[in-house]
Backbone bond lengths (Angstrom), bond angles and torsions (degrees), N, CA, C in turn:
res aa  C-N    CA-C-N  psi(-1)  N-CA   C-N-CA  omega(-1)  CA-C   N-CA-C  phi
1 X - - - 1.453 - - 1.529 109.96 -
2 X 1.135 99.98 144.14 1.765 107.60 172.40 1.597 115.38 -137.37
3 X 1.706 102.04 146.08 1.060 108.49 -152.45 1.581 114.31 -85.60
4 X 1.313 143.77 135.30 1.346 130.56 166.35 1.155 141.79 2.82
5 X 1.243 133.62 158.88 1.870 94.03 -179.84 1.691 94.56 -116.57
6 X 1.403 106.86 164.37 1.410 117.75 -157.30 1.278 117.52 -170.32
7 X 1.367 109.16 138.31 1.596 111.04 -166.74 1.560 100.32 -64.61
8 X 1.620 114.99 161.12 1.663 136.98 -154.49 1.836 87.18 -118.85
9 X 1.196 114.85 137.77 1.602 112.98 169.64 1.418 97.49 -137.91
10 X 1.401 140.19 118.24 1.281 132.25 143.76 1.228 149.94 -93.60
11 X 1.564 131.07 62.64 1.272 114.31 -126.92 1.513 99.59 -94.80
12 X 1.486 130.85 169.75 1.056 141.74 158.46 1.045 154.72 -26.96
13 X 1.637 92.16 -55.51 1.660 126.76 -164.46 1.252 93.38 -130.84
14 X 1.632 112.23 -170.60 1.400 125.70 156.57 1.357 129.42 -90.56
15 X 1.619 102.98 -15.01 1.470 133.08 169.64 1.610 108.84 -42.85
16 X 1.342 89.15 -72.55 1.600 113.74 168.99 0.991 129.51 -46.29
17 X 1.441 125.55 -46.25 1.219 133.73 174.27 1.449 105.99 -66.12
18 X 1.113 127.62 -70.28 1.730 121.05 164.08 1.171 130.56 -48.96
19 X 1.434 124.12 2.49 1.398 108.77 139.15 1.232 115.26 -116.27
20 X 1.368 132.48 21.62 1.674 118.90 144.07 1.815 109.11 -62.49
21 X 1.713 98.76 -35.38 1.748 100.93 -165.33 1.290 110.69 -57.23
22 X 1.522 103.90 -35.29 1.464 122.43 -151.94 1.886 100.40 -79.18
23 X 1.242 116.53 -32.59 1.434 138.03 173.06 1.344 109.95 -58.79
24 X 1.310 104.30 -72.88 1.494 106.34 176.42 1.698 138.86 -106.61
25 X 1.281 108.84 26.95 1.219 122.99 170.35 1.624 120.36 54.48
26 X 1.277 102.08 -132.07 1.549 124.69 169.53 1.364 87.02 -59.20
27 X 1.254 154.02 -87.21 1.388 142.58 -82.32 1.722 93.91 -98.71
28 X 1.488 105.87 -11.35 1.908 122.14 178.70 1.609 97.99 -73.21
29 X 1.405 121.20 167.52 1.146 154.94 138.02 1.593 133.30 -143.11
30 X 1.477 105.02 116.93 1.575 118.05 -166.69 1.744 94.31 -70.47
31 X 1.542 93.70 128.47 1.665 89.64 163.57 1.530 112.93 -128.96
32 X 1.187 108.81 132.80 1.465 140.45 -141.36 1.913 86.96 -107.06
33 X 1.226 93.95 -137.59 1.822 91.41 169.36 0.831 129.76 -57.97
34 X 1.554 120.43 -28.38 1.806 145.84 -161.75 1.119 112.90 52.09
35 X 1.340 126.43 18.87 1.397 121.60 165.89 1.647 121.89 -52.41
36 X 1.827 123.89 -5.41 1.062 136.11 -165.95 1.529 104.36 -117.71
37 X 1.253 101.89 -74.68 1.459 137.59 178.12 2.217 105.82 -41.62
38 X 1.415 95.51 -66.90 1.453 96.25 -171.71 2.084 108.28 -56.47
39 X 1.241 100.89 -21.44 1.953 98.46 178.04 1.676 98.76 -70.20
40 X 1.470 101.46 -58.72 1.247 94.71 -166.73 1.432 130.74 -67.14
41 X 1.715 112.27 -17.81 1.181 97.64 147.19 1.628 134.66 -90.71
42 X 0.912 109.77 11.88 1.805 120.22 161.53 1.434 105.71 -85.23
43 X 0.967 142.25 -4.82 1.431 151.45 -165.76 1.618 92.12 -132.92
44 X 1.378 147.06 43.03 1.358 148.80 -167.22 1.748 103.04 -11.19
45 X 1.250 123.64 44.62 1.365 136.51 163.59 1.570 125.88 -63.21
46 X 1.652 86.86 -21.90 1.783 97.22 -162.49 1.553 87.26 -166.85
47 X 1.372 121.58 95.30 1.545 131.01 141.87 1.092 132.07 -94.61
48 X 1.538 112.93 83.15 1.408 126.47 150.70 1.408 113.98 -17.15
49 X 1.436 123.94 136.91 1.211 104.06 137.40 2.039 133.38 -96.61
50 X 1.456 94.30 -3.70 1.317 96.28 170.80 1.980 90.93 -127.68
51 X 1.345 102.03 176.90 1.183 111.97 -177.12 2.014 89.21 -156.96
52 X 1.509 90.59 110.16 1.913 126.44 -177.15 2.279 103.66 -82.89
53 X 0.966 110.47 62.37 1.635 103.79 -166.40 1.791 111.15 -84.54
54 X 1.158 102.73 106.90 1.592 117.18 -178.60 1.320 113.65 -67.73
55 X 1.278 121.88 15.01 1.484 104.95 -160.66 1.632 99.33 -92.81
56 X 1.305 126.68 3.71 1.573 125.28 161.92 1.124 114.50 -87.13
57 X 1.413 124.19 -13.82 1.751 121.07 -161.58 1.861 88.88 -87.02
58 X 1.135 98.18 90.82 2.243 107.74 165.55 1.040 91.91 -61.63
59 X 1.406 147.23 29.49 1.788 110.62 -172.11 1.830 88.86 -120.47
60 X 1.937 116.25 3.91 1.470 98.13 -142.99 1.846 67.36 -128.23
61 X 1.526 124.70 37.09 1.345 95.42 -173.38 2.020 79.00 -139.73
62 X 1.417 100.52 113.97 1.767 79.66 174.39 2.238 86.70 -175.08
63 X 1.019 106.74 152.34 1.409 130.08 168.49 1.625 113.43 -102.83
64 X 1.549 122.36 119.17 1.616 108.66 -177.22 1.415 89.63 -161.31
65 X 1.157 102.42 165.36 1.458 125.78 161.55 1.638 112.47 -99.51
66 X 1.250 127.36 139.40 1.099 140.12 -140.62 2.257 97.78 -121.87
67 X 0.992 91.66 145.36 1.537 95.20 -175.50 1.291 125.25 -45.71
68 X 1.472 118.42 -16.65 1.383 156.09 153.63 1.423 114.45 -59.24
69 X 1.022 127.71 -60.83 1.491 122.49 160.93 2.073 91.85 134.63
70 X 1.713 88.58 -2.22 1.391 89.80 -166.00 1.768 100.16 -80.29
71 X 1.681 129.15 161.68 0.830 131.45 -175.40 1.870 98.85 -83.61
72 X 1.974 103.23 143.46 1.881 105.99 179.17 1.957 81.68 -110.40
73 X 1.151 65.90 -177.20 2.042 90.15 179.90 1.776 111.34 -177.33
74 X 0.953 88.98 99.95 1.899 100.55 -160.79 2.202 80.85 -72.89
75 X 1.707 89.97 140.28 1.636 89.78 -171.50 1.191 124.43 -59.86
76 X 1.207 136.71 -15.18 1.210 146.53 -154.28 1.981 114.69 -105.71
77 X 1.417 97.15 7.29 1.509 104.29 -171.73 1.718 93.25 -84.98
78 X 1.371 101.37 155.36 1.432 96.60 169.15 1.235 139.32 -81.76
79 X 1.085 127.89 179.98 1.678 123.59 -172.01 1.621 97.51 -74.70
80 X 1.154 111.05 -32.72 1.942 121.18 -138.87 2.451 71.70 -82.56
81 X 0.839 102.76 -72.10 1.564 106.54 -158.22 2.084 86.39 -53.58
82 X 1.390 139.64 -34.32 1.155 117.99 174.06 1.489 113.23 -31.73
83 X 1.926 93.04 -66.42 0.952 110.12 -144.34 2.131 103.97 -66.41
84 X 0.799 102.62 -10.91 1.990 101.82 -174.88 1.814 101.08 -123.65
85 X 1.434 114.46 16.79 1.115 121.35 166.71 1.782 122.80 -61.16
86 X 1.032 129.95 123.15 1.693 120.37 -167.95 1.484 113.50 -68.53
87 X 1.142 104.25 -48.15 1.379 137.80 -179.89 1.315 113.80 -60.48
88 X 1.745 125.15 -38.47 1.119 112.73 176.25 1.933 110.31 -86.23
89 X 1.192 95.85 -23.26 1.517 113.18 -174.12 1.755 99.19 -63.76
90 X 1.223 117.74 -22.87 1.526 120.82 -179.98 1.261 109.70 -81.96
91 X 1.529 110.49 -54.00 1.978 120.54 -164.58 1.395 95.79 -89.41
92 X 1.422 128.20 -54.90 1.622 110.92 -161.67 1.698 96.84 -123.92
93 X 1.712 106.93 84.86 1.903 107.55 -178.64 1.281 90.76 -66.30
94 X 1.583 133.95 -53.75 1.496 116.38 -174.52 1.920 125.41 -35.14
95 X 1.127 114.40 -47.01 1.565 134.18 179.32 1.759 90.79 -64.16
96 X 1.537 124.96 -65.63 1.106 121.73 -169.98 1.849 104.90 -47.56
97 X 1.362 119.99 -57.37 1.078 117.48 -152.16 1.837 104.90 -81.67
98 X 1.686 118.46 -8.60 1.325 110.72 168.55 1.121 105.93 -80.64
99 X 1.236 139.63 -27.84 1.826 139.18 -143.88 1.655 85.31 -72.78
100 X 1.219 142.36 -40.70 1.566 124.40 -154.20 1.702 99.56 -78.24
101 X 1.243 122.64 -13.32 1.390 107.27 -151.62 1.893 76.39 -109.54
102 X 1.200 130.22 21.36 1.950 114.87 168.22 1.691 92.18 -95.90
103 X 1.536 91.68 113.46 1.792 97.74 160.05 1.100 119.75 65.10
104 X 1.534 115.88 -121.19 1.466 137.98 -174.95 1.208 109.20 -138.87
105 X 1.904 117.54 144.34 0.936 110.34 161.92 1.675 132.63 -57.14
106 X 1.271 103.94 -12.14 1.575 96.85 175.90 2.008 110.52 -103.48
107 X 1.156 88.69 -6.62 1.994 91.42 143.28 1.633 122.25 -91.35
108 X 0.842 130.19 -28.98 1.404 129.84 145.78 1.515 132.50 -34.85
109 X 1.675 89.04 -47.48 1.750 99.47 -166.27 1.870 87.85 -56.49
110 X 1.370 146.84 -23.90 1.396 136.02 -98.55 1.965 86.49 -166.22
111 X 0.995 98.56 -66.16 1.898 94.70 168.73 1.090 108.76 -50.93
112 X 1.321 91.74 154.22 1.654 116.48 178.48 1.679 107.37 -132.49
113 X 1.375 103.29 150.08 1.483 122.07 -177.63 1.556 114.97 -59.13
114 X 1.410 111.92 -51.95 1.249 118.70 172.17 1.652 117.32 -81.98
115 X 1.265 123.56 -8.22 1.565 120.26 166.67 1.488 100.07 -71.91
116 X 1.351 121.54 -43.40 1.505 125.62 -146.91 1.804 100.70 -83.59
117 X 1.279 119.12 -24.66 1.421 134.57 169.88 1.339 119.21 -75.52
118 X 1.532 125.69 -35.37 1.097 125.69 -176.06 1.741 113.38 -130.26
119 X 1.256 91.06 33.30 1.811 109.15 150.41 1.553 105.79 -133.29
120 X 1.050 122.10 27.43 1.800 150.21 119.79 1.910 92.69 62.80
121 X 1.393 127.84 45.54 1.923 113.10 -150.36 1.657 82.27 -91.69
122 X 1.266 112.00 149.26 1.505 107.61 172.71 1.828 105.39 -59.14
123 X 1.101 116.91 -30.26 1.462 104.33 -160.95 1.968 111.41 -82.35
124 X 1.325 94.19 1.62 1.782 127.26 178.57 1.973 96.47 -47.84
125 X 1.717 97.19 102.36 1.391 99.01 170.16 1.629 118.93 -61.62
126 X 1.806 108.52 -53.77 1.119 113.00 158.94 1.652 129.39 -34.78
127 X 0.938 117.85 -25.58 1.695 126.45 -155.89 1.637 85.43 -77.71
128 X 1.743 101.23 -52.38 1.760 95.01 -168.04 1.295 127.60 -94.43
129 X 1.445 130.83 -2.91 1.180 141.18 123.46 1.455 121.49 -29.19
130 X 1.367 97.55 -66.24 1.971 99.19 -177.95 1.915 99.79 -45.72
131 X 1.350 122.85 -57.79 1.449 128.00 173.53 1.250 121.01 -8.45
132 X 2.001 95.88 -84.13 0.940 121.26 -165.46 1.824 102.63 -54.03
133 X 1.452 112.35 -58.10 1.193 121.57 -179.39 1.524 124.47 -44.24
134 X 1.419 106.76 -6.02 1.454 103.13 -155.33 1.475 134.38 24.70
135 X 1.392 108.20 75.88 1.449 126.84 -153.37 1.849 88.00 -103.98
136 X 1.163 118.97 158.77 1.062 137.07 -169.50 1.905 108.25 -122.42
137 X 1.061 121.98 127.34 1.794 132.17 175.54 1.358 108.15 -96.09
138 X 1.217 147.67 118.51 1.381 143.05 100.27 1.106 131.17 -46.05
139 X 1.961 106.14 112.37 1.189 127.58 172.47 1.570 131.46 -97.00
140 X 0.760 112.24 114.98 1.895 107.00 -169.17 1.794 105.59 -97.70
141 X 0.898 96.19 148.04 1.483 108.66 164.72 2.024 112.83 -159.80
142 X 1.075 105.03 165.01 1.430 111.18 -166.87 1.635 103.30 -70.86
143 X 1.451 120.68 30.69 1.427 113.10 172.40 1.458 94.88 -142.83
144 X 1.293 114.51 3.34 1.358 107.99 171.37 1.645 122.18 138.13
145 X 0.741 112.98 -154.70 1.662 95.06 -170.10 1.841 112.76 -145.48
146 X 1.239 130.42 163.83 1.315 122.17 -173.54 1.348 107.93 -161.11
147 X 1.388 123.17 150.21 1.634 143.58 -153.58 1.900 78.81 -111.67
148 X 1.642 107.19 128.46 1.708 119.29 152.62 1.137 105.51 -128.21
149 X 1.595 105.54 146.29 1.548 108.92 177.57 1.605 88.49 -90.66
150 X 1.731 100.80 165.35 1.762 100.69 -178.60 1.537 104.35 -86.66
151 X 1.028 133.33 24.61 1.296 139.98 166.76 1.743 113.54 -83.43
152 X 1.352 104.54 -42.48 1.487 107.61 -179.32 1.529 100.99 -109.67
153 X 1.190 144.91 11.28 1.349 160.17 163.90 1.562 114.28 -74.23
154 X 1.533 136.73 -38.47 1.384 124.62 170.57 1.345 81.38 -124.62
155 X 1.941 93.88 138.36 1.208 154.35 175.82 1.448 126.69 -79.13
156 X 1.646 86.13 -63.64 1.855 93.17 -161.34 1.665 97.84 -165.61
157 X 1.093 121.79 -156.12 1.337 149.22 -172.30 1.479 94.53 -78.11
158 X 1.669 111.82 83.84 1.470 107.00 153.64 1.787 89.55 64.34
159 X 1.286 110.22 41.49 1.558 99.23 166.07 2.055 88.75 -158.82
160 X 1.505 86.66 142.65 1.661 110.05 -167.18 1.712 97.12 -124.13
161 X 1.359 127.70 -169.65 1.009 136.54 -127.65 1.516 90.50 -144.10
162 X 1.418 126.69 -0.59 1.387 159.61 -158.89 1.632 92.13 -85.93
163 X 1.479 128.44 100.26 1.311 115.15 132.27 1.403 140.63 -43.82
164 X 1.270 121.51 154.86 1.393 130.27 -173.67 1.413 112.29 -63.15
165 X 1.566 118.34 -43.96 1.630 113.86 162.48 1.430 132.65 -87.86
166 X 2.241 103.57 33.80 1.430 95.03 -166.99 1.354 105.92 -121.72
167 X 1.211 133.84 137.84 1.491 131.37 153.09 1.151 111.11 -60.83
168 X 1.666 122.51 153.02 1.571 132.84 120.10 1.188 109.68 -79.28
169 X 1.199 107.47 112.17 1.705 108.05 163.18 1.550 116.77 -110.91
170 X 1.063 126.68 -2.12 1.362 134.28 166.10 1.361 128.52 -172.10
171 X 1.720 98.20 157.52 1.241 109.25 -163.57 1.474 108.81 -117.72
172 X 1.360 132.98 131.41 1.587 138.14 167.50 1.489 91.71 -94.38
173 X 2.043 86.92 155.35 1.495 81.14 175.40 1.728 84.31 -152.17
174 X 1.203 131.08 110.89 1.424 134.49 -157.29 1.409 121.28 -78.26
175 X 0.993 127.43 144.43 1.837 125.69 -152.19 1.739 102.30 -58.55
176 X 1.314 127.26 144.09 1.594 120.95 169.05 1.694 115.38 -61.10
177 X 0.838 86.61 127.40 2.178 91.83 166.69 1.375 98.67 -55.05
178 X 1.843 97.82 142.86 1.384 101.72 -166.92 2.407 95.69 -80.99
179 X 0.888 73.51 163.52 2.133 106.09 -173.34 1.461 94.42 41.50
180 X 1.664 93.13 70.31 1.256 116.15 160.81 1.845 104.77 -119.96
181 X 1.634 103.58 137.90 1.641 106.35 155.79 1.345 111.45 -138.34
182 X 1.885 91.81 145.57 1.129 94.18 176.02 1.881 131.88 -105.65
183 X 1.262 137.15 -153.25 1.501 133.73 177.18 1.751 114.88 -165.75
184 X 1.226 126.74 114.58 0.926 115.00 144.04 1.428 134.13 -107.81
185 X 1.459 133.37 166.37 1.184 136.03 -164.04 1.668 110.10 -172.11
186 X 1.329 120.48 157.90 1.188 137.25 -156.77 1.690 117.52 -179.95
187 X 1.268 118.49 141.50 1.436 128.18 -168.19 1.417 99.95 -119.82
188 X 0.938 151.52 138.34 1.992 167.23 142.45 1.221 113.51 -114.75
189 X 1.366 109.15 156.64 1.364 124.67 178.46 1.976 107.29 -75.23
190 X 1.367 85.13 -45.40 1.747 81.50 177.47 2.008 99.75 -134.12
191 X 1.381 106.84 158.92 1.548 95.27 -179.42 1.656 119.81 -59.91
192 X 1.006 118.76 156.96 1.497 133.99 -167.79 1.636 117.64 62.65
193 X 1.213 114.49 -1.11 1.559 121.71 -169.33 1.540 102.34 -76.73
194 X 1.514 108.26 149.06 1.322 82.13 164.16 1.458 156.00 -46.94
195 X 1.251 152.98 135.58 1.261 131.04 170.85 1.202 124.02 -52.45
196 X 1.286 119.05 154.80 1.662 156.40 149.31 1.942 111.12 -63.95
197 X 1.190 96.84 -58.72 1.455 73.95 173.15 1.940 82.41 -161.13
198 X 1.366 112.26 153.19 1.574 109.93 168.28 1.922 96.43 -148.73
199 X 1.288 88.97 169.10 1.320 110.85 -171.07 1.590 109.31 -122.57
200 X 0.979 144.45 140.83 1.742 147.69 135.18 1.465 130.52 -111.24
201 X 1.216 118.58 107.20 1.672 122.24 -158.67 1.661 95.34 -121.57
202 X 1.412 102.99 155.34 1.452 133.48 163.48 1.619 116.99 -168.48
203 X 1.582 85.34 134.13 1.977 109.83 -155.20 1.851 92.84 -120.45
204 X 1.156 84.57 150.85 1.723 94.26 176.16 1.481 101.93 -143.09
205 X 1.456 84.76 117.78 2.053 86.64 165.71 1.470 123.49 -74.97
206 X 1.476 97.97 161.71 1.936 103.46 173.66 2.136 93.82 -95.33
207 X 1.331 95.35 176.51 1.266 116.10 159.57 1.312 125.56 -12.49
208 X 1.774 93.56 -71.79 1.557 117.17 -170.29 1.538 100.84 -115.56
209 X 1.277 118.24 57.43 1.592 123.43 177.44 0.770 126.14 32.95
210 X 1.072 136.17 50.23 1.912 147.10 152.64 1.468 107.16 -92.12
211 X 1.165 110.37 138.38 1.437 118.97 176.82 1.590 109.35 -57.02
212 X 1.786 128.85 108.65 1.151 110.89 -173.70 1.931 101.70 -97.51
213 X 1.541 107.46 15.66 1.635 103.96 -178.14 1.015 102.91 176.14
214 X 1.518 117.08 139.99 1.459 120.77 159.20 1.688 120.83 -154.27
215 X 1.780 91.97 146.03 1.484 88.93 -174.08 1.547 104.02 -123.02
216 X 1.595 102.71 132.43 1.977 104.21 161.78 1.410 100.59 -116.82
217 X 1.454 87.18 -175.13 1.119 99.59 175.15 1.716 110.41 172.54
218 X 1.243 113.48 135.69 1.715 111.99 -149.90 1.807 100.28 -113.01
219 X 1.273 97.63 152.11 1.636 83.71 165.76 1.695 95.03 -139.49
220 X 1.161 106.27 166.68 1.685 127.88 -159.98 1.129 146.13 46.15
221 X 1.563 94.41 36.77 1.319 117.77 -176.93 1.677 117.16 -150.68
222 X 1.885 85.96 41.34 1.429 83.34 170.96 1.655 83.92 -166.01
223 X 1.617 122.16 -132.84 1.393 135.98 -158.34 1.437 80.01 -136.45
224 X 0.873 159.03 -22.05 1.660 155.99 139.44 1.008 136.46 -137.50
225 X 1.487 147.37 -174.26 1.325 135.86 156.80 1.985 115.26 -15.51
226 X 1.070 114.45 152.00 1.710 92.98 -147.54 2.111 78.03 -140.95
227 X 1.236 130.52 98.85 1.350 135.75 164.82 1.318 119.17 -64.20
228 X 1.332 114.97 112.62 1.095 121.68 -150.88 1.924 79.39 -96.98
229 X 0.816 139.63 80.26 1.894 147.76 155.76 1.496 104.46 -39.38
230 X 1.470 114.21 -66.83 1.410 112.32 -154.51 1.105 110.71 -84.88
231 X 1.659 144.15 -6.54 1.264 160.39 -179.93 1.609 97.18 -73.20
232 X 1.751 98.71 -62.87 1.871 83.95 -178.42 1.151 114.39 -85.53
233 X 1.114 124.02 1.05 1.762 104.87 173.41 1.903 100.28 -71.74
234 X 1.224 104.01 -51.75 1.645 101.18 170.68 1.872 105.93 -32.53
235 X 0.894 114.58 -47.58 1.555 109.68 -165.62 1.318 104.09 -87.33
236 X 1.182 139.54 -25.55 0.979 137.74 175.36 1.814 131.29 -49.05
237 X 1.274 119.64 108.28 1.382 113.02 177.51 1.632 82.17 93.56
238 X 0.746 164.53 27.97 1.708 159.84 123.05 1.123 136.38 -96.10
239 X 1.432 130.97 142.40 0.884 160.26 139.64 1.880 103.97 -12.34
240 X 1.983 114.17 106.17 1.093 125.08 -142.77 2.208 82.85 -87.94
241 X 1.411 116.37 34.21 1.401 116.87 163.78 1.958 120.22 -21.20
242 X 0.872 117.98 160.77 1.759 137.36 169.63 1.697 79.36 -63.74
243 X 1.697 99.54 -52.51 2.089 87.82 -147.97 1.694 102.52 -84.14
244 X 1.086 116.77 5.80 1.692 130.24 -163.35 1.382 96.20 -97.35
245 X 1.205 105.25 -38.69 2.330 117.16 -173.22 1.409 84.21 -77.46
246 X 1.605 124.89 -76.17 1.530 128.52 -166.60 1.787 99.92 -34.47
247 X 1.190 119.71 -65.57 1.546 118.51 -157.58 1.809 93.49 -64.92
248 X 0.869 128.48 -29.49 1.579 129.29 -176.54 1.461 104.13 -84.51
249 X 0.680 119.77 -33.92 1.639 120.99 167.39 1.494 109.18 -61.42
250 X 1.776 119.14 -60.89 1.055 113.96 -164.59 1.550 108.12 -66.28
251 X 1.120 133.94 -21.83 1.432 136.99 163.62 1.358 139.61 -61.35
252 X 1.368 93.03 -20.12 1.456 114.86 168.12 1.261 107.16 -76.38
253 X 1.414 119.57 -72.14 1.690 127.58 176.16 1.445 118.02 -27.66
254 X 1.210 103.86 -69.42 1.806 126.90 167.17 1.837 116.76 -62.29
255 X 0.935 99.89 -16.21 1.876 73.69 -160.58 1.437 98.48 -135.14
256 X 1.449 127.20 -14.11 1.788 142.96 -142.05 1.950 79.42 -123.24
257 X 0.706 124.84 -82.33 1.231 130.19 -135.24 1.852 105.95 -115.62
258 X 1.342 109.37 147.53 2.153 127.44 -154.29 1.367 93.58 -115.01
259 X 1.435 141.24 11.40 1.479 114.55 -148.86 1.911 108.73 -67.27
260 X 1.129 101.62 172.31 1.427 117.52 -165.18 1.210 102.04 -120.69
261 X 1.684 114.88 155.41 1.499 111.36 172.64 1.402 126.50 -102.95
262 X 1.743 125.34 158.35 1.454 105.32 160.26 1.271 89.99 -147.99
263 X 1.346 96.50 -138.06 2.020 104.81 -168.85 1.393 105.52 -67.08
264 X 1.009 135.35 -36.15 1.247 128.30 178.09 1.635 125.63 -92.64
265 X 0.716 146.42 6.59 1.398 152.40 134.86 1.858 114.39 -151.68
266 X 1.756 104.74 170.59 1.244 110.64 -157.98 2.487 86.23 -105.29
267 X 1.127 91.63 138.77 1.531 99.29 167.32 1.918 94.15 -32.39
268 X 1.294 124.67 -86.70 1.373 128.04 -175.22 1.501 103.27 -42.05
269 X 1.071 119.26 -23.79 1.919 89.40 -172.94 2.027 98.67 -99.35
270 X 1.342 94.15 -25.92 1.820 95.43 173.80 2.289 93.82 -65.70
271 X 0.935 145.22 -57.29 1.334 110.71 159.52 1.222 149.62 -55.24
272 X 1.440 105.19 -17.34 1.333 101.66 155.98 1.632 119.17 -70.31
273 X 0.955 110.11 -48.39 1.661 115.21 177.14 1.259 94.29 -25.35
274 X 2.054 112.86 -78.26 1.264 112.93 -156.88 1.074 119.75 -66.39
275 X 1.346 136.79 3.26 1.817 151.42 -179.15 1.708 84.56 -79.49
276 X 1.295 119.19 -68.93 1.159 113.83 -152.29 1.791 106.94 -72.08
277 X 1.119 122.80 -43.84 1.278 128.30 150.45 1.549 132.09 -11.57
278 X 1.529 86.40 -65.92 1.415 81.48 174.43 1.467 134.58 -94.02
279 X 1.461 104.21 15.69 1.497 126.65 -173.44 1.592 92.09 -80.83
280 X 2.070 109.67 -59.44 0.917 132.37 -172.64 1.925 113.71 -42.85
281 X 1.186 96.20 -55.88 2.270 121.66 -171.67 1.481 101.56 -58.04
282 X 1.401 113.47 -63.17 1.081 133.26 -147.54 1.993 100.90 -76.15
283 X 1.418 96.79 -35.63 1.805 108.41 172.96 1.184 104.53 -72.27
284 X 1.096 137.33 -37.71 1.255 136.50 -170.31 1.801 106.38 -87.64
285 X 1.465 104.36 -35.21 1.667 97.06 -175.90 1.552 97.09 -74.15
286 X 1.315 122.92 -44.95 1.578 117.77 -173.97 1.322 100.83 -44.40
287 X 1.842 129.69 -65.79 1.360 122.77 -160.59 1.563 102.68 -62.68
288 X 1.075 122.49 -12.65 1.584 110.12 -174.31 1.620 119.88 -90.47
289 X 1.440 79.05 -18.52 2.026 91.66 173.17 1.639 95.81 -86.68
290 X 1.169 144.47 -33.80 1.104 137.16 -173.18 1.583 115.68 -65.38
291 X 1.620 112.53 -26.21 1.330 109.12 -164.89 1.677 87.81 -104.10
């Protein structure tokens, strides 16, 4: 298959790039790694008529710690340097420990952090990490720029909160509360495939070991990253019990999360997944906050 034909933009900067967006609106598409973008337009899924390609703008590719102490990640860095990054492996182990299970390493070498966030796919490991993490987006556009938490950032089905003349160019991701652990996890039919159903959790103990917080958050089993709310309020203020995870689990499955069926799993067995999932994340994030 071959894709439409369509004007080429390469701009420099980010300057540049926002005013190609700003020029041509909707009718642009920013391509980031194109690990998403380049199928679907080979599959005439998505005909651009311009195509906005960041991969010259050096200013959107960098790993830092932020004056905050919180971890940045300019969007355009790749998955592959996330994932063997030192620095991120210190401030955000949750992010470190999802990055191996996106794809392939030679989709990695080529994805980017901020493509994979703001092409919003429910099955988006990043999407539910960013959640759980309460990670923060900077969006720029040529009138100015604005801070989203990823809570009010996915919408819908592969739809973000992203105007037509706006970049993500970066991501905060705020230091963990101390005797906190975290978990990720995920089910596929074969390794690197997409998931069936996955989970990303982080628990914070009190004093005297009661759960003083917890965050999930599911992906592919909803229209995006899928906040599991009523799961941790169950855990919340308790005792991180076998029967305390089970009852928080079962609330998640049932009451947290809509998933839908197709060829690859049935709505009922994508909750079971996430039942068992989060029995699985959540045991493992408790013992890791404990030590």
């Amino acid at each position: 298959m071959k894709p439409a034909s369509f004007r080429y933009l390469a701009p420099t900067s980010v300057d540049e790039a926002l005013a190609h967006l700003a020029e041509h609106g909707w009718d642009a598409k920013v391509l980031a790694g194109g690990q998403s973008l380049v199928p679907l337009m080979n599959f005439r899924l998505s005909e651009p008529a311009v195509i906005v390609d960041l991969n010259n703008a050096s200013e959107l590719f960098y790993v830092r710690l932020g004056d905050g102490g919180d971890l940045r990640l300019g969007a355009m860095t790749r998955q592959a340097q996330v994932e063997h990054d030192v620095l991120v492996a210190d401030r955000a182990p949750l992010m470190h420990e999802a990055m191996p299970n996106i794809a392939y390493p030679q989709i990695r070498s080529r994805g980017t952090v901020g493509g994979s966030i703001a092409h919003a796919d429910p099955a988006a490991e990043l999407a539910a990490v960013s959640l759980v993490l309460e990670a923060s987006f900077r969006l720029r556009s040529q009138s100015g720029q604005r801070w989203v938490p990823a809570s009010d950032f996915f919408v819908g089905l592969f739809t973000t909160v992203l105007e037509p003349e706006e970049l993500l160019v970066e991501i905060a991701v705020p230091p963990m509360p101390k005797h906190s652990g975290c978990s990720f996890m995920e089910v596929t039919r074969r390794h690197h495939d997409f998931a069936m159903a996955g989970i990303a959790a982080l628990v914070t103990l009190g004093e005297s070991g009661q759960c003083e917080r917890a965050r999930l958050a599911f992906l592919s089993v909803g229209d995006g990253p899928v906040d599991a709310l009523q799961a941790a309020e169950v855990l919340t203020g308790e005792k991180p019990t076998p029967e305390a995870i089970r009852a928080a689990a079962e609330v998640a499955s049932r009451a947290d999360i809509d998933p839908g069926s197709d060829i690859h799993a049935s709505a009922e067995y994508r909750r079971h997944l996430a039942r068992v999932l989060a029995v699985r994340a959540l045991t493992q994030a408790f013992a890791r906050a404990a030590d």
